[in-house]
VMD Tcl script that builds the backbone (N, CA, C; Angstrom):
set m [mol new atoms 237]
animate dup $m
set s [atomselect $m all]
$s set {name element resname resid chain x y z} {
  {N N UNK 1 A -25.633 48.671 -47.686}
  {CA C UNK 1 A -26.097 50.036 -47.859}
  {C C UNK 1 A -26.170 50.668 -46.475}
  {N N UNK 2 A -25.569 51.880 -46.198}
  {CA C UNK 2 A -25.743 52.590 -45.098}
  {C C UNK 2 A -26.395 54.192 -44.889}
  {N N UNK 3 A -26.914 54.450 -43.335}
  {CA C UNK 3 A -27.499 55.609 -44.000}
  {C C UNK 3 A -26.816 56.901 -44.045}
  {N N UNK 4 A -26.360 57.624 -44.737}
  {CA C UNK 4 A -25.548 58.755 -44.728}
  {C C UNK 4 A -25.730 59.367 -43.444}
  {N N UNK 5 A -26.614 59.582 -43.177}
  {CA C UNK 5 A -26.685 60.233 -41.781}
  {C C UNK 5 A -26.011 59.705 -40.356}
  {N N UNK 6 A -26.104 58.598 -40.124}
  {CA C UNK 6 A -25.092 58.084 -39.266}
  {C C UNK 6 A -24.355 56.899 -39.534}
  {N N UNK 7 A -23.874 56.696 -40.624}
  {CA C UNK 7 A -23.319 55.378 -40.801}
  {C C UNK 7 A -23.722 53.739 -40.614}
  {N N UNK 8 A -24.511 54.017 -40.488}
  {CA C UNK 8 A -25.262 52.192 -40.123}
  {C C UNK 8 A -25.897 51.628 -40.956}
  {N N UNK 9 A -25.792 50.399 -40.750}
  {CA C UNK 9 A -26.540 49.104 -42.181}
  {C C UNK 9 A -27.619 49.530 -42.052}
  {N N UNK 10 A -28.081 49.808 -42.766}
  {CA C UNK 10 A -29.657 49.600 -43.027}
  {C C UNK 10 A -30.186 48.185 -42.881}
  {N N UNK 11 A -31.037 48.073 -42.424}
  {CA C UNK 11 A -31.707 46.940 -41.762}
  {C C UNK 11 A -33.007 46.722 -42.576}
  {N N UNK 12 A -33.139 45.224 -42.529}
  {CA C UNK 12 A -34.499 44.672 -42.911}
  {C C UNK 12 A -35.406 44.282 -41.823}
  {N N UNK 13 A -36.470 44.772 -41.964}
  {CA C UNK 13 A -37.364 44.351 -40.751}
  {C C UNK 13 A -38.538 43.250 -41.350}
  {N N UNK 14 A -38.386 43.383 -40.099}
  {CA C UNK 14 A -40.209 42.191 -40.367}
  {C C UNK 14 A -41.568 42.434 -39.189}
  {N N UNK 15 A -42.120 42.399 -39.932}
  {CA C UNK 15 A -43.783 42.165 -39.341}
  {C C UNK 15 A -44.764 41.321 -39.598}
  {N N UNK 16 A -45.570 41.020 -39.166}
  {CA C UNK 16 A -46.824 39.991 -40.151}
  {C C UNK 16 A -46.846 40.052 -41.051}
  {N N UNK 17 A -46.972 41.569 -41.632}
  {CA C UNK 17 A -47.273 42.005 -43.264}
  {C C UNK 17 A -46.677 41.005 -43.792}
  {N N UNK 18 A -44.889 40.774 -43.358}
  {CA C UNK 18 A -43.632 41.148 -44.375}
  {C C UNK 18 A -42.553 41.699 -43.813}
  {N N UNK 19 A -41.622 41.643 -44.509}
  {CA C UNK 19 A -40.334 42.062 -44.384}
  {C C UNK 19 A -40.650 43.515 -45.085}
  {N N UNK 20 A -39.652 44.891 -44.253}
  {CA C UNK 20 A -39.765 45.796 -44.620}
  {C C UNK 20 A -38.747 46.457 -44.667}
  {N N UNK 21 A -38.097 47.760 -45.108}
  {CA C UNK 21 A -36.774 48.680 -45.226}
  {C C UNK 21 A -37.445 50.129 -44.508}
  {N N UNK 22 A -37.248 50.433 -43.959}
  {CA C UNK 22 A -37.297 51.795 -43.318}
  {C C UNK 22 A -35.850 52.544 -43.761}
  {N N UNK 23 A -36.042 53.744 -44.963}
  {CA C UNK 23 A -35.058 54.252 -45.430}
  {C C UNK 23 A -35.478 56.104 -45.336}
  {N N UNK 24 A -34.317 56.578 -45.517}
  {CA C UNK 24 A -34.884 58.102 -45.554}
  {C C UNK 24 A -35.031 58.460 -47.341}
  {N N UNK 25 A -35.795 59.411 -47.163}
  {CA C UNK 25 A -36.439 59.593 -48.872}
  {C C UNK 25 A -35.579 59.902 -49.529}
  {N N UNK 26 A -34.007 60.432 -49.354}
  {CA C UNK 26 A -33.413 61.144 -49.513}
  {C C UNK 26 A -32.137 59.387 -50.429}
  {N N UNK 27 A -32.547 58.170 -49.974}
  {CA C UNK 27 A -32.010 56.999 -50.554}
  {C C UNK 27 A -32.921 56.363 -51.323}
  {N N UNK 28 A -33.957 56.756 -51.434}
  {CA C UNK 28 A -35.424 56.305 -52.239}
  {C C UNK 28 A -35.012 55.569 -53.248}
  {N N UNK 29 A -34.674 56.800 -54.284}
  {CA C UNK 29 A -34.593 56.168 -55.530}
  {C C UNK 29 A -33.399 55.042 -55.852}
  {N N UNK 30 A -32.174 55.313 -54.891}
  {CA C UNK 30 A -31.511 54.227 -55.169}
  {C C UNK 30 A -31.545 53.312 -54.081}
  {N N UNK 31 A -32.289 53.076 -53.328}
  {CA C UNK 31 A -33.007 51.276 -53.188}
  {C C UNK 31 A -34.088 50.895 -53.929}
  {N N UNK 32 A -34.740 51.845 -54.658}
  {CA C UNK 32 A -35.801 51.222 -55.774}
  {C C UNK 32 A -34.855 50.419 -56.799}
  {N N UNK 33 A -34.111 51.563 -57.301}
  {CA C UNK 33 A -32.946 50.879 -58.440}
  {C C UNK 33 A -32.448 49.771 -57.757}
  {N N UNK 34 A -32.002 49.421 -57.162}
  {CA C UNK 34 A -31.468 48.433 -56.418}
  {C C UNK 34 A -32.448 46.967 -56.189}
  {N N UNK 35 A -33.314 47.513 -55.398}
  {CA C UNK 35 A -34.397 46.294 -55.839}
  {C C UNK 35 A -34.472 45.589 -57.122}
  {N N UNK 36 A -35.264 46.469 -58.088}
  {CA C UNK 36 A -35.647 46.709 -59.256}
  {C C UNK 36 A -34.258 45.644 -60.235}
  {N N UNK 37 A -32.722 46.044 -59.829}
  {CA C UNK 37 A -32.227 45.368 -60.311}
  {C C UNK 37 A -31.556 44.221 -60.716}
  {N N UNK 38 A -32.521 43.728 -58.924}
  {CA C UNK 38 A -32.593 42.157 -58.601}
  {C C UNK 38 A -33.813 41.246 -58.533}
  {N N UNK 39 A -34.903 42.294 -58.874}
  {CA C UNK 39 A -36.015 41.433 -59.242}
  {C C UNK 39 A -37.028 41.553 -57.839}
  {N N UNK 40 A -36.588 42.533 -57.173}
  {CA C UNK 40 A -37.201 42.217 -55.881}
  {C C UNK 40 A -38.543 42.951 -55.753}
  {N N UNK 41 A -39.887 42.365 -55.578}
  {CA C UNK 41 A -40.711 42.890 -55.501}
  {C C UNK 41 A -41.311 43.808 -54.303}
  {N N UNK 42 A -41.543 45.370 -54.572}
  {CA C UNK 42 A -41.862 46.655 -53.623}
  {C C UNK 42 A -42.885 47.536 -53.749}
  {N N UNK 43 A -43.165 48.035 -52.856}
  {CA C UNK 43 A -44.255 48.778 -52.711}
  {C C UNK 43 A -43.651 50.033 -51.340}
  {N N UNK 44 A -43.798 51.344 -52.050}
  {CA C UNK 44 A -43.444 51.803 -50.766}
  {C C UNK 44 A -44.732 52.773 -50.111}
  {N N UNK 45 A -44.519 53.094 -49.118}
  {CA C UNK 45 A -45.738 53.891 -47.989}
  {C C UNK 45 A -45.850 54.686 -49.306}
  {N N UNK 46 A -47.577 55.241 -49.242}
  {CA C UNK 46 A -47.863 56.813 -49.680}
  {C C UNK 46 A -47.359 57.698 -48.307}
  {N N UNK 47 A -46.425 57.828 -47.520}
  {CA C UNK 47 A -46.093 58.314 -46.309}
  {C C UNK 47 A -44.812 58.698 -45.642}
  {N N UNK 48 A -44.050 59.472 -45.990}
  {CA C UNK 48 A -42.639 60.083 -45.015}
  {C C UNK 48 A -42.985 61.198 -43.561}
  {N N UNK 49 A -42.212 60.601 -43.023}
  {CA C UNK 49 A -42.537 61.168 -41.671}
  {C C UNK 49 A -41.034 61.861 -40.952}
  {N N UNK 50 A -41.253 62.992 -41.030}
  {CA C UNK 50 A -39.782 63.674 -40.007}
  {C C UNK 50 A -40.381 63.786 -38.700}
  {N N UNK 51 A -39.586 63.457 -38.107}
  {CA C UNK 51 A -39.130 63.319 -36.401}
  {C C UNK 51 A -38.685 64.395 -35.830}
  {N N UNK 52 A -38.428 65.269 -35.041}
  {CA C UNK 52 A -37.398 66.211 -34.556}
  {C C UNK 52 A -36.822 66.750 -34.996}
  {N N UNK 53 A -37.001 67.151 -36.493}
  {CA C UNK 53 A -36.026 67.876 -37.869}
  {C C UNK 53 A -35.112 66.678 -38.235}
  {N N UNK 54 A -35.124 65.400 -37.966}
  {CA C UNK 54 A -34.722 64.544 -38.439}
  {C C UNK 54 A -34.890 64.000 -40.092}
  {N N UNK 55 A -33.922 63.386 -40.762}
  {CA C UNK 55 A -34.791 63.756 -42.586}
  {C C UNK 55 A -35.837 62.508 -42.223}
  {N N UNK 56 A -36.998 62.947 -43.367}
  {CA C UNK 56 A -38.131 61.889 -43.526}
  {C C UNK 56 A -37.561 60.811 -44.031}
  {N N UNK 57 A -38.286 60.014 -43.366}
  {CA C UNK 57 A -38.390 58.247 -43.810}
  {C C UNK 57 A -39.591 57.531 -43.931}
  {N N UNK 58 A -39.618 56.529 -44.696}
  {CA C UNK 58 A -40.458 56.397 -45.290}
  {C C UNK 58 A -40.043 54.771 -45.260}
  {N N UNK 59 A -41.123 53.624 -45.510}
  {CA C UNK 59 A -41.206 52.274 -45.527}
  {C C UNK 59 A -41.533 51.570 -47.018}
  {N N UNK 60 A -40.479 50.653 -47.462}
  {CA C UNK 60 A -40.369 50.120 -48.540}
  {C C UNK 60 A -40.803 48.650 -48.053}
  {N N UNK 61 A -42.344 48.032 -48.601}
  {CA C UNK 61 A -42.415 46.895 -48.154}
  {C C UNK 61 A -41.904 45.862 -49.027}
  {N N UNK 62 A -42.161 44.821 -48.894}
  {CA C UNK 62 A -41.134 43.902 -49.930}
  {C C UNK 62 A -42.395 42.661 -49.851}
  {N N UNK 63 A -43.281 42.918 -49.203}
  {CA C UNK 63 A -44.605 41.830 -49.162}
  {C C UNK 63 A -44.356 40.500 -48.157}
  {N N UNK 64 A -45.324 39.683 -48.019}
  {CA C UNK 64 A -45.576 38.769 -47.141}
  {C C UNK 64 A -44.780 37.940 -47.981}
  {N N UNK 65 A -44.608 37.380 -49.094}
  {CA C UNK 65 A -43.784 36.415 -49.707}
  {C C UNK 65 A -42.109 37.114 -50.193}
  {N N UNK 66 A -42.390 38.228 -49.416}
  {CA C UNK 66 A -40.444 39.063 -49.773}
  {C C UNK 66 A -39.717 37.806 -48.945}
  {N N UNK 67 A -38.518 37.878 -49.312}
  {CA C UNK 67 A -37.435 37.341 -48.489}
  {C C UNK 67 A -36.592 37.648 -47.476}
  {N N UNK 68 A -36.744 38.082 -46.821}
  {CA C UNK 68 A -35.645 39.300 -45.725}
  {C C UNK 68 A -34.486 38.412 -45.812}
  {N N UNK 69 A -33.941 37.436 -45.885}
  {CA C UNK 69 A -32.803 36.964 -45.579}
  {C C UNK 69 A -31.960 38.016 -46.882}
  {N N UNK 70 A -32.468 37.708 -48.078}
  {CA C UNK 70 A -32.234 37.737 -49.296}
  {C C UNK 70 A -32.127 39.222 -49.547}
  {N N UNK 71 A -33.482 39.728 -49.139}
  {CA C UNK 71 A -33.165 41.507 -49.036}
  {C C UNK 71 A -31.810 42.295 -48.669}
  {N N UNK 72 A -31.871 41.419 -47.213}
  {CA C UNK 72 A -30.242 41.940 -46.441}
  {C C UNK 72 A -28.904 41.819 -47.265}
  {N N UNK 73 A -28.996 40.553 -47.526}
  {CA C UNK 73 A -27.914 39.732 -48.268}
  {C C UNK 73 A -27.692 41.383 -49.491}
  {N N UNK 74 A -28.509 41.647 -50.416}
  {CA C UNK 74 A -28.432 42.933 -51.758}
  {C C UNK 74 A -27.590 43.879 -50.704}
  {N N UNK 75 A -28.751 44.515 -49.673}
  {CA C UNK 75 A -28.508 45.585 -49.200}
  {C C UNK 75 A -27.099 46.009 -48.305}
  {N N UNK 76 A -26.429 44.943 -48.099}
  {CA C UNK 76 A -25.043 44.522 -47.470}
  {C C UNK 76 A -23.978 44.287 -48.656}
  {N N UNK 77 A -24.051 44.167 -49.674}
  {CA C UNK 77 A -23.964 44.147 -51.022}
  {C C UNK 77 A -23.335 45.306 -51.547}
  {N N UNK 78 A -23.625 46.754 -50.939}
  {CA C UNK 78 A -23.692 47.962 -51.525}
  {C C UNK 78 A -22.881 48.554 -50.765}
  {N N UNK 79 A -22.255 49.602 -50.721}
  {CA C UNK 79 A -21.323 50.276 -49.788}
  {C C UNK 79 A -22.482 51.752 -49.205}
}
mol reanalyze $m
mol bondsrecalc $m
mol representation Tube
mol addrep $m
């Protein structure tokens, strides 16, 4: 999956929390669908934030027991 705006993989991150997706709102609903249609358990921010007139983005967590290997693996998956 890439972001329309400049062409690049979307990336899985990680923190203590968890593994996370930093996406713009504007791909929301289809990485929910996407999750959703692999079973992957999410939670996203009550929170989008624009930058510099940049579009808002917003954080899809995937929890302390998500998989990031496994996340990437879907999200590389997708064109």
């Amino acid at each position: 999956m890439k972001s329309p705006h400049d062409d690049k993989p979307i990336k899985v991150g990680t923190t203590s929390a968890g593994p996370y997706i930093r996406i713009t709102v504007d791909q929301l609903e289809r990485l929910k669908q996407l999750l959703t249609a692999h079973d992957v358990k999410f939670w996203v921010d009550h929170y989008a934030v624009s930058i510099d007139g940049l579009p808002a983005v917003t954080d899809v967590n995937l929890g302390r027991k998500g998989d990031p290997i496994r996340a990437q693996a879907i999200l590389d998956s997708v064109d």
